[in-house]
MILOBA-848139 format. One line per 4 residues: for each residue x, y, z of N, C-alpha, C, O. Coordinates in nm, 2 decimals. Layout:
X/Y/Z/X/Y/Z/X/Y/Z/X/Y/Z; ...
END
This chain:
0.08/-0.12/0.00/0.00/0.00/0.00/0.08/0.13/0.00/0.04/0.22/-0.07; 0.20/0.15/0.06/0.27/0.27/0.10/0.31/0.28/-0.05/0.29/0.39/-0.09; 0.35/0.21/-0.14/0.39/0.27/-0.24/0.33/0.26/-0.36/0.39/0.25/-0.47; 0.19/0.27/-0.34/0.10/0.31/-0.42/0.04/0.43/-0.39/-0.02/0.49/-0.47
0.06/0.46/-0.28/0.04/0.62/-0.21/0.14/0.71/-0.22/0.13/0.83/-0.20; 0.26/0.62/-0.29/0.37/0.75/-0.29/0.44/0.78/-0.18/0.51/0.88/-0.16; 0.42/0.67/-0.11/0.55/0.62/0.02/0.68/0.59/0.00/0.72/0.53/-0.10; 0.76/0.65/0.13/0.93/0.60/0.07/0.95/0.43/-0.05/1.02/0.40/-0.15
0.86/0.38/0.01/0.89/0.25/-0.04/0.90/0.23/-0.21/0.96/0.15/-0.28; 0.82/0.35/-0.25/0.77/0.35/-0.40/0.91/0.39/-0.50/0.90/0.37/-0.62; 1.02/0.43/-0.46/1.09/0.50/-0.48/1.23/0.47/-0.41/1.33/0.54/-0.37; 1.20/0.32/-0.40/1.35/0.22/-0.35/1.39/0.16/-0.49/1.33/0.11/-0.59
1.51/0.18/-0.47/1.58/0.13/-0.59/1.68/-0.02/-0.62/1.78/-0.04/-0.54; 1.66/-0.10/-0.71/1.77/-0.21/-0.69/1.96/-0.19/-0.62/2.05/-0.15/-0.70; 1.98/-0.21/-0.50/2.13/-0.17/-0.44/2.11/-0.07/-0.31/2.18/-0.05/-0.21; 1.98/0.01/-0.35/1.95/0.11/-0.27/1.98/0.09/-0.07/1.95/-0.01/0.00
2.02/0.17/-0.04/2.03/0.12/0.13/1.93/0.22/0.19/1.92/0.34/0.18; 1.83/0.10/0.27/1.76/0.17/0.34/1.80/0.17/0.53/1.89/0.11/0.60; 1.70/0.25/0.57/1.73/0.23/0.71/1.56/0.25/0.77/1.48/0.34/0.73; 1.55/0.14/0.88/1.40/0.08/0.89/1.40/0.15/1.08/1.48/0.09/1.16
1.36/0.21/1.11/1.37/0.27/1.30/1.26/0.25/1.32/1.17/0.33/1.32; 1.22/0.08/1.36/1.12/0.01/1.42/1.05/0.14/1.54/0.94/0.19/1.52; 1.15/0.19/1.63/1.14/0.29/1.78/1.04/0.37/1.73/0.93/0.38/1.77; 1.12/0.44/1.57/1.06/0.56/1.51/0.92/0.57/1.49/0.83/0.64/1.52
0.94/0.41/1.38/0.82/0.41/1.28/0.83/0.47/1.17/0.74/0.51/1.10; 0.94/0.48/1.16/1.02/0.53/1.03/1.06/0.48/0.90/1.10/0.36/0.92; 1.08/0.51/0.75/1.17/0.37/0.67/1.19/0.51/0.60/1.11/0.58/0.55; 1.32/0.53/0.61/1.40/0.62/0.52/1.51/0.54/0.41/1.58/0.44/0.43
1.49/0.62/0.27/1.59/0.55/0.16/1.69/0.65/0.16/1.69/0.77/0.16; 1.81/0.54/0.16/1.96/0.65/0.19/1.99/0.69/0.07/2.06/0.61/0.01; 1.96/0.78/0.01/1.97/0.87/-0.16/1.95/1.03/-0.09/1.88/1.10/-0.01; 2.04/1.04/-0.16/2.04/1.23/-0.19/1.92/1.26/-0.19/1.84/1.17/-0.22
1.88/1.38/-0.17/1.77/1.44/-0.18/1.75/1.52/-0.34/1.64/1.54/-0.37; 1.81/1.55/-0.40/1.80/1.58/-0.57/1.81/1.41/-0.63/1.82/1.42/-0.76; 1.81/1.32/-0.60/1.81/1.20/-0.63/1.62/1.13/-0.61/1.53/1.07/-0.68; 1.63/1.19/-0.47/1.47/1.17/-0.43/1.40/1.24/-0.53/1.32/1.18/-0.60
1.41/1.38/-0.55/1.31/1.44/-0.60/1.33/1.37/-0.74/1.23/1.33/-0.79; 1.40/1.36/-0.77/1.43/1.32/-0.95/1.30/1.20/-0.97/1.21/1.21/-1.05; 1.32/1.08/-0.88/1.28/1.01/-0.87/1.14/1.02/-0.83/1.07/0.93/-0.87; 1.07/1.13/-0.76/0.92/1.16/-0.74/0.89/1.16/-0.83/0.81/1.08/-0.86
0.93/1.27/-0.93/0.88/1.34/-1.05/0.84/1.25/-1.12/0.72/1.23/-1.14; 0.94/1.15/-1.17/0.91/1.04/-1.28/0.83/0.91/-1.22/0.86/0.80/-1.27; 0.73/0.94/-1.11/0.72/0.85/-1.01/0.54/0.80/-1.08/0.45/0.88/-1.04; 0.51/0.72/-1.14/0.37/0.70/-1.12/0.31/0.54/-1.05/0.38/0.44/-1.05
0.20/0.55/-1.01/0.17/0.43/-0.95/0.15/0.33/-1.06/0.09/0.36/-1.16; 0.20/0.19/-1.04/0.17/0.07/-1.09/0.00/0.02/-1.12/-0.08/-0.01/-1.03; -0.02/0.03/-1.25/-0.15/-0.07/-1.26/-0.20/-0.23/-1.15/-0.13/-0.32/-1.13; -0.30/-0.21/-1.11/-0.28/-0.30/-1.05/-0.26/-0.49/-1.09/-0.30/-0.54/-1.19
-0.21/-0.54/-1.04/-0.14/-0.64/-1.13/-0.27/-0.79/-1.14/-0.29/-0.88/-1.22; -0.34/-0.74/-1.01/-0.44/-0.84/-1.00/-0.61/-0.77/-0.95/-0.64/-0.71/-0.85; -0.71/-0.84/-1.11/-0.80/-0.74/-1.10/-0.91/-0.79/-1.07/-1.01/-0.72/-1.06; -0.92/-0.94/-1.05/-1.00/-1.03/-1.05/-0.96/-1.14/-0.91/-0.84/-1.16/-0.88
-1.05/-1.22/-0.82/-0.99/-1.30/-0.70/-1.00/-1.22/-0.54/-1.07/-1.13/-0.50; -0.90/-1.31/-0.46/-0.89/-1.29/-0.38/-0.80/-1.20/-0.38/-0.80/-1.13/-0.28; -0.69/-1.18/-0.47/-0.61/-1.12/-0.43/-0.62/-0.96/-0.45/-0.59/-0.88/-0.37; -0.67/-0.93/-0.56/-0.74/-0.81/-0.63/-0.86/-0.77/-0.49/-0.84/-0.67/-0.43
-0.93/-0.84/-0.46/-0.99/-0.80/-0.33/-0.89/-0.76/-0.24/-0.90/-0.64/-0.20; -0.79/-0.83/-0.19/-0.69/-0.76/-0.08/-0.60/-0.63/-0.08/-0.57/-0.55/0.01; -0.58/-0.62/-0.22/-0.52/-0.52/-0.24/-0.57/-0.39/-0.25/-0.50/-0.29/-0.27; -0.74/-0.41/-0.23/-0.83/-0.23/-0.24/-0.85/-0.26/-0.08/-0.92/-0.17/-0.03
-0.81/-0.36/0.01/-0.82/-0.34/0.13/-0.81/-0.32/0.22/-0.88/-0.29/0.32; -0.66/-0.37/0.19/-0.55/-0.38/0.31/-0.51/-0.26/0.32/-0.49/-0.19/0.22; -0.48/-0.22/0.48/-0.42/-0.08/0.51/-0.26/-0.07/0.48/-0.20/-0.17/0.45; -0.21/0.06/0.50/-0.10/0.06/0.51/0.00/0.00/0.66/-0.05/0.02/0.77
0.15/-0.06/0.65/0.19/-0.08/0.74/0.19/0.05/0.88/0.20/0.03/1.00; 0.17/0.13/0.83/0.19/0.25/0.95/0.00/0.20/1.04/0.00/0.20/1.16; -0.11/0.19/0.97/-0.24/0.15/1.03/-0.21/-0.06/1.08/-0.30/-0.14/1.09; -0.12/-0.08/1.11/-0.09/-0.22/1.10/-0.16/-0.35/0.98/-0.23/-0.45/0.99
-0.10/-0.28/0.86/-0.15/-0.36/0.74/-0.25/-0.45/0.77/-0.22/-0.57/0.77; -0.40/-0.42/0.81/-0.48/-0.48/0.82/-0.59/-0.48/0.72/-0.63/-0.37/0.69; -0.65/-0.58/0.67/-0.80/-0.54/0.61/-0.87/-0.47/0.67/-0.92/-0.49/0.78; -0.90/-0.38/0.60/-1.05/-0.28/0.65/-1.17/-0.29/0.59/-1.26/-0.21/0.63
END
C-alpha cells in the first residue's frame, strides 16, 4: 500500500540502502535528496497487477503498514 500512495517505499531502488527505526516508525531511503526528488517526478503508480480474485480484493483493502497492514 505505501507505495501506491507514494510512500518511501515507492521510490527504492535495486542496491538502494535503506534504514528501517522500528522505535521511530520510520523507513527512510539513503539517496540524496536531488536523487529523491528526481525520482518523485518520474514517479507514477503501478496498474494493479491483479483485478480479478482474492487477491485483487486484498489489495483495495488492506491498510497501510503504518495503520498495521490490516484489512478494512
Amino acid at each position: 500500500p505505501e507505495a501506491v500512495d507514494a510512500g518511501p517505499i515507492a521510490f527504492v531502488r535495486d542496491g538502494d540502502q535503506i534504514r528501517l527505526d522500528v522505535g521511530k516508525g520510520t523507513l527512510d531511503v539513503l539517496v540524496g535528496d536531488a536523487e529523491l526528488e528526481a525520482r518523485k517526478q518520474g514517479w507514477a503508480p503501478l496498474p494493479p497487477r491483479y483485478t480479478r480474485g482474492v487477491l485483487a480484493k486484498y489489495s483495495k483493502l488492506v491498510g497501510s503498514a503504518s495503520t498495521g497492514a490490516v484489512l478494512v
